[in-house]
C-alpha positions in Angstrom: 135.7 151.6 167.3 132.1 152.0 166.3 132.5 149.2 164.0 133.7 146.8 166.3 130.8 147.5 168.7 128.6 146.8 166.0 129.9 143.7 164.8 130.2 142.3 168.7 126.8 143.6 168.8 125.9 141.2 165.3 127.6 138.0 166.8 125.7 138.4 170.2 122.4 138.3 168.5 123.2 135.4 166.1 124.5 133.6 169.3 121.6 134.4 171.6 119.2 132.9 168.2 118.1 129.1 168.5 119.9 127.2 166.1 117.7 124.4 164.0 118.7 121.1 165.0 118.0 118.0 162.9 115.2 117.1 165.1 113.5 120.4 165.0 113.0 119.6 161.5 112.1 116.3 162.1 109.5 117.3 164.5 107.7 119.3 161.9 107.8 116.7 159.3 106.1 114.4 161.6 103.5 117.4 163.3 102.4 118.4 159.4 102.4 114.8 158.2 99.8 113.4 161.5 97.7 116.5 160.7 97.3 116.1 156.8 96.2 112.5 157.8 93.8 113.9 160.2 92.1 116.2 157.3 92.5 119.4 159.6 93.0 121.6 157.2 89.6 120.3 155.5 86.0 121.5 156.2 85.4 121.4 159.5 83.5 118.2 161.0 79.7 118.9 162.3 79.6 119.6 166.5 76.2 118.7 168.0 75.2 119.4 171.1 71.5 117.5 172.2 70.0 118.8 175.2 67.6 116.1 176.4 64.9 115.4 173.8 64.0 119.2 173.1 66.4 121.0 171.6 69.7 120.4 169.4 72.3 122.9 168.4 74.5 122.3 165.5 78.0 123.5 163.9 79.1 123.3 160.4 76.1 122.2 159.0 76.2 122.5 155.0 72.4 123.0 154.4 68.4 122.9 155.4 67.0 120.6 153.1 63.1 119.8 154.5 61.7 121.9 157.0 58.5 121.2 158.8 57.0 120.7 162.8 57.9 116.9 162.0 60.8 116.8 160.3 64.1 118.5 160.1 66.6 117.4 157.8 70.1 118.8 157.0 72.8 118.4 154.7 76.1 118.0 156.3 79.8 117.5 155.1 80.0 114.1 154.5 76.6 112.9 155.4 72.8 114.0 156.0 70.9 113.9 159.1 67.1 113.7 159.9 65.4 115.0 162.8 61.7 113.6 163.4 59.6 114.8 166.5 56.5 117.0 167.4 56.5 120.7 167.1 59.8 121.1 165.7 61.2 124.7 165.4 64.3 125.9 163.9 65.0 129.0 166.9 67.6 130.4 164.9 70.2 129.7 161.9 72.9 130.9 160.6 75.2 130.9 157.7 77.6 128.6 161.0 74.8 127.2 163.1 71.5 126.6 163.9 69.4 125.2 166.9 66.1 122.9 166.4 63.3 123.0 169.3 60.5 120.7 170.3 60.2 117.1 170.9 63.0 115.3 169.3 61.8 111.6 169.1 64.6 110.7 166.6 67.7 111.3 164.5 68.9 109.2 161.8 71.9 109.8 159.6 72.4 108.7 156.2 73.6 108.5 152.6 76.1 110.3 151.1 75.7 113.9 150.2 73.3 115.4 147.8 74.0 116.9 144.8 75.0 120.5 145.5 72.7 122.3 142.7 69.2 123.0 143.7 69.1 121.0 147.4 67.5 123.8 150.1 69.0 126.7 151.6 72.6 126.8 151.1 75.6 128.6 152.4 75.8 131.2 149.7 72.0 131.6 149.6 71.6 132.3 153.8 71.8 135.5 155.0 73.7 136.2 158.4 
C-alpha cells in the first residue's frame, strides 16, 4: 500500500514538471547565439554620464594615463579618451569609477589602446 502511494506520488510530480519542447530549446539557441554576437559576456563597455560642462562620471574605465588641471586622459576598453578644460579635478576614483570636475571645454576619443605594461595607474595597481 505504501508503495503504491509513493509511486502515485512519483508520477504526480513528473506530470506536474514542464516538459522541454522543441522550441524551448530553440529559444535558447537563438537567446545565447544574439548575446555572443552582442559581446555580453565581454568587458563591460564604458557608461558616462556629463553633467553640463563641469563634471563627468565614468564606468569601466581601464586606466589614468595623464593627470593635470588641463588635461585628463584615460585608457578605456577599446579606445582612449581626453578631457581638456580649466581646473580639472579627479573628485574621486576607484578601481570601477571615477568623476572629473571643473570646466570641461572638450573631449576627444581616439586610437586604439595602449600597450598594457607601464601606461598610468592601472586596475591591479589602484587601491579601493
Amino acid at each position: 500500500m505504501k508503495r503504491h502511494k509513493a509511486k502515485k506520488k512519483e508520477l504526480e510530480k513528473e506530470n506536474f514538471k514542464k516538459k522541454k519542447t522543441a522550441s524551448d530549446e530553440s529559444m535558447k539557441s537563438i537567446l545565447k547565439d544574439s548575446l555572443h554576437y552582442m559581446n555580453i559576456f565581454q568587458a563591460q563597455a564604458p557608461t558616462m554620464y556629463l553633467c553640463g560642462n563641469e563634471s563627468l562620471y565614468i564606468e569601466h574605465y581601464d586606466s589614468i594615463i595623464e593627470y593635470t588641471g588641463s588635461r585628463v586622459k584615460l585608457q578605456l576598453p577599446k579606445m582612449q579618451l581626453l578631457l581638456e578644460g580649466t581646473e580639472l579635478m579627479l573628485e574621486y576614483f576607484s578601481k570601477d569609477d571615477l568623476k572629473v570636475n571643473g570646466t570641461i571645454e572638450r573631449m576627444t576619443f581616439f586610437g586604439p589602446p595602449a600597450p598594457k605594461k607601464g601606461r598610468g595607474i592601472g586596475r591591479d595597481q589602484r587601491r579601493g
